[in-house]
C-alpha positions as CSV (number, residue, x, y, z in Angstrom):
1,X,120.3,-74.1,80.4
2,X,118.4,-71.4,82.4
3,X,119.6,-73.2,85.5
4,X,123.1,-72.3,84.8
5,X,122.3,-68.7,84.0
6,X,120.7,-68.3,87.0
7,X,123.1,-69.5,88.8
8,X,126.1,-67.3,86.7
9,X,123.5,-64.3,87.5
10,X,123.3,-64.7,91.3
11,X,127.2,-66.0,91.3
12,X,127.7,-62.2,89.9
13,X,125.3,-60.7,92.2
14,X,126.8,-62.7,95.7
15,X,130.5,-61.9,94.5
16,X,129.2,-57.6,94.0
17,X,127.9,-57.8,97.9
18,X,130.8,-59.8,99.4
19,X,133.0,-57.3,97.8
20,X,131.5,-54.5,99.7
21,X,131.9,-56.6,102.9
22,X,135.5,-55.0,105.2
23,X,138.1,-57.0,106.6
24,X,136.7,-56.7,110.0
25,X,133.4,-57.8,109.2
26,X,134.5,-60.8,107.5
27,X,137.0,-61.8,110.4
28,X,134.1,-61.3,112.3
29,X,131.3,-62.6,111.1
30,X,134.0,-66.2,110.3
31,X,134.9,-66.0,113.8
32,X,131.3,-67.1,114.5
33,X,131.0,-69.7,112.2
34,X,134.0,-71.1,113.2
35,X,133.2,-70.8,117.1
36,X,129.5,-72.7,115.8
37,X,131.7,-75.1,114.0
38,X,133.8,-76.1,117.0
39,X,130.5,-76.6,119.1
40,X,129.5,-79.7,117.0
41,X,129.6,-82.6,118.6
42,X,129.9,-83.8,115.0
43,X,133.1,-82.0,115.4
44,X,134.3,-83.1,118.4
45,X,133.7,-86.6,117.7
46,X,135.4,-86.3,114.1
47,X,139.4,-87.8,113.9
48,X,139.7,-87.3,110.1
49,X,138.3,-84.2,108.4
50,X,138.7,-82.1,105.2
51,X,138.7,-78.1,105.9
52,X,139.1,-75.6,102.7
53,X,142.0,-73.1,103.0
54,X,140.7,-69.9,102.3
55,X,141.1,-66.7,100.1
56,X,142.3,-63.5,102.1
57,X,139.1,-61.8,101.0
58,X,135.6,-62.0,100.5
59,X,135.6,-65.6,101.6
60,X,134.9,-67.2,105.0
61,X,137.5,-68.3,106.9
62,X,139.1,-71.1,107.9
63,X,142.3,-70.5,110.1
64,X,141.0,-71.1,113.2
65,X,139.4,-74.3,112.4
66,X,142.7,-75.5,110.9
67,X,144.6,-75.1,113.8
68,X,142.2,-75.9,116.5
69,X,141.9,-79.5,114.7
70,X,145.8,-79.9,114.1
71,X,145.9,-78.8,117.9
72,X,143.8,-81.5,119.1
73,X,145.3,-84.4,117.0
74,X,143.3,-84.6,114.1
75,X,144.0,-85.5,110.6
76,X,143.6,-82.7,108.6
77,X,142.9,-83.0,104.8
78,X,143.0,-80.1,102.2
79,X,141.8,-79.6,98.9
80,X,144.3,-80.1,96.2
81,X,143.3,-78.9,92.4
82,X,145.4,-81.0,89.5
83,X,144.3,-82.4,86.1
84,X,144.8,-86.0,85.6
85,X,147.0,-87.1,82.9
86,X,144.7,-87.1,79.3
87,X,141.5,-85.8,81.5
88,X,139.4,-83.4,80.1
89,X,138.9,-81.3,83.4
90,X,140.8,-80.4,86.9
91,X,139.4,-82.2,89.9
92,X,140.4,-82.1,93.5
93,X,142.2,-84.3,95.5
94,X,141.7,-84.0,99.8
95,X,145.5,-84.6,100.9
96,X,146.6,-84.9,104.2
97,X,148.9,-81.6,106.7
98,X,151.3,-83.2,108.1
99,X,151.6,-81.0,111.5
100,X,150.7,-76.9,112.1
101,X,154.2,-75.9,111.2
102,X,153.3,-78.2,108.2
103,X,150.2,-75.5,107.8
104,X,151.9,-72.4,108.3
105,X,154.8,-73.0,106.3
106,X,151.9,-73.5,103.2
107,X,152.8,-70.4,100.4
108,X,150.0,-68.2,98.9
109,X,148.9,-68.9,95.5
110,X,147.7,-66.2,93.0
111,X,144.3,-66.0,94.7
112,X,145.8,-65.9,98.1
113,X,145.0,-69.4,99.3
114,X,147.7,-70.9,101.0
115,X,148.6,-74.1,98.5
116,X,150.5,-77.3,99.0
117,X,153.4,-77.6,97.2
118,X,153.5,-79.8,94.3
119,X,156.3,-81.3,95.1
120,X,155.0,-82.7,98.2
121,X,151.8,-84.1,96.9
122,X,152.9,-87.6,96.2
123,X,153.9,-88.2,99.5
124,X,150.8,-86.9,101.2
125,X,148.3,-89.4,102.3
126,X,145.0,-88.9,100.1
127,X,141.6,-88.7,102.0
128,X,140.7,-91.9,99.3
129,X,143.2,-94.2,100.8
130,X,146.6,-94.1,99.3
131,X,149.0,-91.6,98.7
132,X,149.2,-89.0,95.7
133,X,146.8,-88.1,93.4
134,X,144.4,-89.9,92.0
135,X,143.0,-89.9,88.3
136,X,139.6,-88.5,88.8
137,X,137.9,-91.4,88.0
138,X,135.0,-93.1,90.3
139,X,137.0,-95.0,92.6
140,X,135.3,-98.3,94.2
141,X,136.5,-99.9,97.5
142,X,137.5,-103.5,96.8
143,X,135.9,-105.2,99.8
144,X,139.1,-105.6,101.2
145,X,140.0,-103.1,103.4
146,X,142.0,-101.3,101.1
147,X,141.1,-97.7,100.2
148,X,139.7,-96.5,97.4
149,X,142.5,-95.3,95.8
150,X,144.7,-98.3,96.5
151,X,145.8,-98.1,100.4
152,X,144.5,-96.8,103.5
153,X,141.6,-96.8,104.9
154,X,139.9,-93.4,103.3
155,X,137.6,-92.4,105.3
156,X,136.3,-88.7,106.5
157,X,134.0,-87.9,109.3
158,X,133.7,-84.3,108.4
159,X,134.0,-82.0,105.8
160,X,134.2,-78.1,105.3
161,X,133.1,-76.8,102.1
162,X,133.5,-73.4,100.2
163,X,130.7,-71.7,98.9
164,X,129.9,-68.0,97.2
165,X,126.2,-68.5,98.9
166,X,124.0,-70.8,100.5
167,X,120.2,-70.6,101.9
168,X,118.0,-71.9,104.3
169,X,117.3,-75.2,102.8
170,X,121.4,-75.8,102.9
171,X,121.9,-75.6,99.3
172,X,125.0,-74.7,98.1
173,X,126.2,-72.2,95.1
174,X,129.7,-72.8,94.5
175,X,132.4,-71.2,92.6
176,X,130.9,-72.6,89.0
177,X,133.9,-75.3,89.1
178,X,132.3,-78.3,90.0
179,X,135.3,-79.4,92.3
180,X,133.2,-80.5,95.6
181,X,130.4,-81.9,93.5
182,X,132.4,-84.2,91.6
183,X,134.5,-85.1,94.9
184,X,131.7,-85.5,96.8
185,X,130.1,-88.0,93.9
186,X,133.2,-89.7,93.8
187,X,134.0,-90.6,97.4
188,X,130.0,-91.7,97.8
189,X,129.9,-93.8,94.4
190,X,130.2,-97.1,96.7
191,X,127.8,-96.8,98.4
192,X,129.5,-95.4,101.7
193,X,128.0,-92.9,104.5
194,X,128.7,-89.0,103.3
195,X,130.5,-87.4,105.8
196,X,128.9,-84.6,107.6
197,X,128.9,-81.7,105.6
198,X,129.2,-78.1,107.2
199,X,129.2,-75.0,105.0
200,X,129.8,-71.3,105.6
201,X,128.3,-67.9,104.3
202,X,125.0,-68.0,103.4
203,X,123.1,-66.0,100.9
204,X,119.5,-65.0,102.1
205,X,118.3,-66.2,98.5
206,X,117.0,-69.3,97.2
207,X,119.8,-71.3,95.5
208,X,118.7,-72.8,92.2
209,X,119.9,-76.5,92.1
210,X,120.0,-79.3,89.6
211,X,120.7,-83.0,90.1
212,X,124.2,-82.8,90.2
213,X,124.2,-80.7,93.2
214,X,125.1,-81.5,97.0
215,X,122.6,-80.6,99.7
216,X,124.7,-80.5,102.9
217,X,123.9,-80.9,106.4
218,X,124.4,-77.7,108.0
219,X,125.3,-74.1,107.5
220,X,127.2,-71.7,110.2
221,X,126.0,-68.3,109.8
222,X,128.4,-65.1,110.4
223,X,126.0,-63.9,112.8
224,X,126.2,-66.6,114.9
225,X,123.2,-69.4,113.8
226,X,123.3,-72.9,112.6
227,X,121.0,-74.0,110.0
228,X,120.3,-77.7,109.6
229,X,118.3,-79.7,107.3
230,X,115.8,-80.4,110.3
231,X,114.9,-76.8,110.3
């Protein structure tokens, strides 16, 4: 499809320029996309939110979000990439940090993003309701207070999603996985409220979308803006 090639092609081109970016000018410019990120009152107001752990490099980052919301009491849910049993692709699962300590004691994976351990994923509470994995499928909520993965209440108020570029109309080019977007379609296939979506790094392009792609609320810029869809 020449959607997808345009999007491989500008994935290629986004990646060449962030690699050109130093350390201190991606600590910098995150630093103000994290400081926009804390002035939300979407934000403040949030109890239960997902934040991306990010790469070392040529990503926006996410540290100081992490610990400003484990600091202030609030339930902290991070990514978590598996492949159900007999599925076809990996999905991610949002599981729940147990404390800061919890967060710094997290070991790099191969790309440099601090992982959970697998061990400790069945006993984490998942974002869906529940605990564990789930099995990538749409999950519905029953109607009776349980989650959507069997238990708890799943709900998010806020969400913090990776991106290799976005633009001014808050579109988002991701990583070419399809992670978020199937997430995202899977916690909203009930019919329930999306959670405020806030994204990071935009590109100055126009991002070439198809159905299956999230538009999200907001984007905090390195240089200090905030886009929003009322822009």
């Amino acid at each position: 499809m020449a959607s997808k090639q345009s999007k491989a092609d500008l994935r290629k081109q986004i990646k060449t320029t962030l690699k050109t970016l130093s350390e201190d000018q991606i600590t910098t410019q995150s630093h103000r996309a994290q400081q926009q990120i804390l002035s939300l009152p979407q934000y403040r107001s949030a109890t239960r939110l997902s934040i991306y752990l990010s790469m070392p490099a040529a990503e926006a980052q996410t540290s100081q979000l992490v610990r400003h919301a484990l600091g202030n009491d609030k339930q902290v849910f991070v990514p978590y990439i598996h492949r159900p049993e007999g599925a076809k692709r990996k999905v991610i699962d949002m599981l729940r940090l147990h404390s800061l300590d919890d967060y710094e004691g997290l070991e790099r994976d191969s790309w440099g993003i601090p992982s959970l351990p697998a061990d400790s994923v069945e006993g984490r509470e998942n974002a869906m309701g529940g605990k564990g994995l789930g099995d990538g499928d749409v999950m519905e909520a029953s109607g009776d207070g349980e989650g959507r993965k069997g238990g708890g209440e799943g709900t998010l108020d806020f969400v913090v999603v990776p991106g290799v570029g976005f633009d001014e109309g808050c579109n988002r080019l991701g990583h070419g996985g399809g992670f978020y977007d199937g997430w995202l379609s899977r916690w909203c296939s009930d019919g329930t409220r999306k959670p405020y979506l806030e994204q990071m790094l935009p590109s100055g392009q126009e991002i070439p979308i198809t159905d299956n792609d999230w538009i999200v609320d907001a984007v905090a810029v390195g240089d200090g803006r905030l886009l929003t869809l009322d822009d």
